[in-house]
Structure formats: structure tokens, C-alpha cells
C-alpha distance (Angstrom), angle and dihedral (degrees) to the residues before:
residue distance angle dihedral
X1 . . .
X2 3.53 . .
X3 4.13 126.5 .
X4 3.65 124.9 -117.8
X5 3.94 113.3 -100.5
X6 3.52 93.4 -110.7
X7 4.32 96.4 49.8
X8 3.91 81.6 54.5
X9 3.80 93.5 82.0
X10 3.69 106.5 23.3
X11 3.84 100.0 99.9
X12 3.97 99.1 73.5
X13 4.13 86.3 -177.5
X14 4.15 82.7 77.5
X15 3.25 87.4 62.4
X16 3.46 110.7 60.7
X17 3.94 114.8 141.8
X18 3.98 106.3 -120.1
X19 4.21 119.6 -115.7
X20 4.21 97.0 -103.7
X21 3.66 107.0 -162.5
X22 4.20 95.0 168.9
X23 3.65 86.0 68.2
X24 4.07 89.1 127.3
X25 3.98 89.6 56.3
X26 4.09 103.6 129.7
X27 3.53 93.7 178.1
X28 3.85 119.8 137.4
X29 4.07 121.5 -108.7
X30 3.74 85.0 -111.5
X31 3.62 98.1 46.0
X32 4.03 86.0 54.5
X33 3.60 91.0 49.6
X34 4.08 94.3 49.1
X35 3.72 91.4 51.8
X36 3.76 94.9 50.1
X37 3.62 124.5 86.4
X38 3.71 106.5 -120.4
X39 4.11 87.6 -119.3
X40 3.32 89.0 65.8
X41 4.07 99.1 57.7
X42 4.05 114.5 95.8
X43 4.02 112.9 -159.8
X44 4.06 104.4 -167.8
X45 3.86 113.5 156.0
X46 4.43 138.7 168.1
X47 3.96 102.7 31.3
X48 3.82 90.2 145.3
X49 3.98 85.7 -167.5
X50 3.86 110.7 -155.1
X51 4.24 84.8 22.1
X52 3.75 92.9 128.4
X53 3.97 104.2 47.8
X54 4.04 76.9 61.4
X55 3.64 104.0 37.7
X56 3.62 128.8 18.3
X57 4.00 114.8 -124.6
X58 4.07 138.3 163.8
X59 4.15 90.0 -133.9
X60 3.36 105.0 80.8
X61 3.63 119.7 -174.0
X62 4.02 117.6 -149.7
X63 3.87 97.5 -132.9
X64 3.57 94.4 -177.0
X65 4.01 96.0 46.2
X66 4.07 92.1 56.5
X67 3.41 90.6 47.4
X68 3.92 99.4 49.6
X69 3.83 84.1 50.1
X70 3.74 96.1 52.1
X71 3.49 91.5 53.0
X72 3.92 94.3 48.0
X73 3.96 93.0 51.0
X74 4.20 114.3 24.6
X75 3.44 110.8 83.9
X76 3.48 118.1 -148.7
X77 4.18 92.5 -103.5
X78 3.98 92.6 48.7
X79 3.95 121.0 100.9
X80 3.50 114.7 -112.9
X81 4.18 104.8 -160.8
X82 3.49 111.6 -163.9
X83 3.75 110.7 -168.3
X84 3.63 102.7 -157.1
X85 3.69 137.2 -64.1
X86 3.66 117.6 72.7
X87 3.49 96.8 163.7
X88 3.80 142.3 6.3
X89 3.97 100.6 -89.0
X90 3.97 101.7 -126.8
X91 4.23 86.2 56.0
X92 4.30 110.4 137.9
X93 3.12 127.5 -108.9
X94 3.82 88.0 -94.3
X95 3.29 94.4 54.9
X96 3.55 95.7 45.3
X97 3.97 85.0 59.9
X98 3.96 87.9 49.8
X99 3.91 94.8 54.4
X100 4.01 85.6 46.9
X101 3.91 93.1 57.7
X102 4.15 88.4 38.3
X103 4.31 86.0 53.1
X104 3.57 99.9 38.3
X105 4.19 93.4 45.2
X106 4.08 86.7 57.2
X107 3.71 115.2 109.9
X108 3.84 122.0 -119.6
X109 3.89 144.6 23.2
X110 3.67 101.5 -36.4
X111 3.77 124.6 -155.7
X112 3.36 122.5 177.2
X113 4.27 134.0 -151.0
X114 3.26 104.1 -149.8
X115 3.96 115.0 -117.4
X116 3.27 134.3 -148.8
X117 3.92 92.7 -115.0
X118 3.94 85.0 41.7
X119 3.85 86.9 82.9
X120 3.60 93.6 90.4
X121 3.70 97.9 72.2
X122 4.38 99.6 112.9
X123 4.46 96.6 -93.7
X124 3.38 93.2 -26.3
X125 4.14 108.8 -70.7
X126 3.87 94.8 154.0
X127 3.82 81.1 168.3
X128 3.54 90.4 80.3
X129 3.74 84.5 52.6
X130 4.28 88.9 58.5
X131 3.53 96.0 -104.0
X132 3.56 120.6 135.0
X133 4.14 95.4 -158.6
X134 3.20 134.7 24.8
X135 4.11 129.3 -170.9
X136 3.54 140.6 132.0
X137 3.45 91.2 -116.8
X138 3.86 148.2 14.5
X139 3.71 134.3 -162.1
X140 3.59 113.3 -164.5
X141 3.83 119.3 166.1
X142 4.07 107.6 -35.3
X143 3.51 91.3 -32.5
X144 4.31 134.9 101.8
X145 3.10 120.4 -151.9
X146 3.72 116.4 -163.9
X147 3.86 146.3 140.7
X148 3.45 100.4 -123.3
X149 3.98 118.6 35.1
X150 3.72 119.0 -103.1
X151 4.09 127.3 -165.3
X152 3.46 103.3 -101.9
X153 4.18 105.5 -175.8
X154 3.26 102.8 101.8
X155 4.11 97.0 43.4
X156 4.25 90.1 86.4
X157 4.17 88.3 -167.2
X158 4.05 94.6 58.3
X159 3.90 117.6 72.4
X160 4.14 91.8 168.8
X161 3.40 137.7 39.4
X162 4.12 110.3 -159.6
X163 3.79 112.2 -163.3
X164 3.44 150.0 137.7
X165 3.67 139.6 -153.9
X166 3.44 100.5 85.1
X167 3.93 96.0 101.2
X168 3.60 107.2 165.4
X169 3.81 108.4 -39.7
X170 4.08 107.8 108.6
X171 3.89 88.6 -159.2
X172 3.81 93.2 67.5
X173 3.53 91.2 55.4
X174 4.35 104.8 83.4
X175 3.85 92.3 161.6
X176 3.72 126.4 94.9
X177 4.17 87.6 -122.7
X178 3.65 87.7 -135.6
X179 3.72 93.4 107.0
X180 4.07 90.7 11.7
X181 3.89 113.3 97.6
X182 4.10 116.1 -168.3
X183 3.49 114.0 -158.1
């Protein structure tokens, strides 16, 4: 059912980085996210591509499956949200290049929330990585988007916080998940 790690990124033809002719666009993250229709926003977050050729784990992610989706649905004017966690942070330098060609080849507006594994990325140019914004977190309307959940109650102008990195592990999450959404 699912591919080996290393058949995920053997066919470099997937990875072709898309023509991107609105490369003059100065509006802001928030602006984007106003003018598209809410149908049209993808939230993904905590692939940690290349994670298991570093440290061996049970949850496998199929790379190459997520990918091949992406590329069938995001058009090239929908927001892709990453929330954090490209990559497993100790990747080579190799790998590093691999996870650039994987990011950059994705369809879409990409903004990313920046992860703790995310760190590894050479001072922080997450353009190279085909991501038009970078932060470590965004406020848009009521809602918070971050990587790692945050208490929210006593912030009166957020309703949601949108994050990732909890994966499985109950003792990461210190929210009540009321108001705490894990992608």
C-alpha cells in the first residue's frame, strides 16, 4: 500500500517547479486570504519528509501520495498553509535540496507557519523553499494560526487556534481543544 521512503522521491518529473507569472503580486498575506473564497484555502501541516531515514517511527507519512494529490487539486490561485514542519530538522544537505524542489514544485500561494523542525532552512530564506510568506504566526480575522497550539481564552479577538504539531502525543496538547484545532 504504501511506498518505501526512498521510491517517494525518485521520479524527478513530479517535481517540476510550476511557470509563476504573478511573481510582481505585493499584496499582503491577509489581503490574499480576504480575496479568496474560503474553499479555496488548503491547511496541510508536520510531513517531516526524509524523518524516517533519520529516526525510526511507526507513522509513516506517504510523501509521494500528498504530493500527487496537491498537484491534482490546488490551483495555482489557492492558499496552500503549511503549518510547520517540512522536514525532519537534522535532514543533509542533500536532503535539504530535495525538500526545496518537493516545496517549490507545489501548486498555489504558499505560506508557511514556521515549525519547530522548519529551523533548518540556511537563516531562514523559506523563499528558496517556494513560499511566498513566512512567520511564526498569523492572525487573520478571529482566527490563529500557528504550529504549535497556544491557550487562547484570554485573547477576546481569537475564537480558533489552527495548528499542528501535536501528532499523536496527548501530552503536547496543554489546551482545552475547545477552541484548539489540529490539523
Amino acid at each position: 500500500k504504501y511506498l518505501k521512503e526512498e521510491q517517494c522521491y525518485e521520479n524527478d518529473d513530479d517535481l517540476e517547479i510550476p511557470d509563476i507569472r504573478d511573481s510582481v503580486d505585493r499584496r499582503t498575506v491577509t489581503e490574499i486570504l480576504d480575496d479568496t473564497d474560503l474553499k479555496h484555502i488548503y491547511l496541510t501541516s508536520d510531513w517531516h519528509i526524509f524523518k524516517n531515514r533519520y529516526k525510526k517511527e511507526a507513522n509513516y507519512v506517504n510523501t509521494s501520495e500528498i504530493i500527487s494529490w496537491c498537484k491534482k487539486n490546488i490551483k495555482p490561485t489557492d492558499v496552500f498553509m503549511f503549518l510547520g514542519d517540512m522536514s525532519y530538522r537534522w535532514v543533509n544537505d542533500k536532503d535539504k535540496e530535495e525538500v526545496k524542489k518537493i516545496f517549490k514544485s507545489l501548486p498555489g500561494i504558499k505560506i508557511l507557519i514556521i515549525g519547530n523542525h522548519d529551523e533548518f532552512s540556511d537563516g531562514g530564506n523559506y523563499e528558496e523553499y517556494g513560499f511566498k510568506y513566512a512567520m511564526h504566526e498569523l492572525r487573520w480575522k478571529d482566527l490563529l494560526f500557528t504550529h504549535k497550539p497556544v491557550n487562547i481564552e484570554s485573547d477576546d479577538d481569537i475564537t480558533y487556534n489552527i495548528h499542528g504539531h501535536i501528532h499523536k502525543w496527548a501530552e503536547y496538547n496543554t489546551t482545552d481543544g475547545s477552541k484548539n484545532i489540529n490539523v
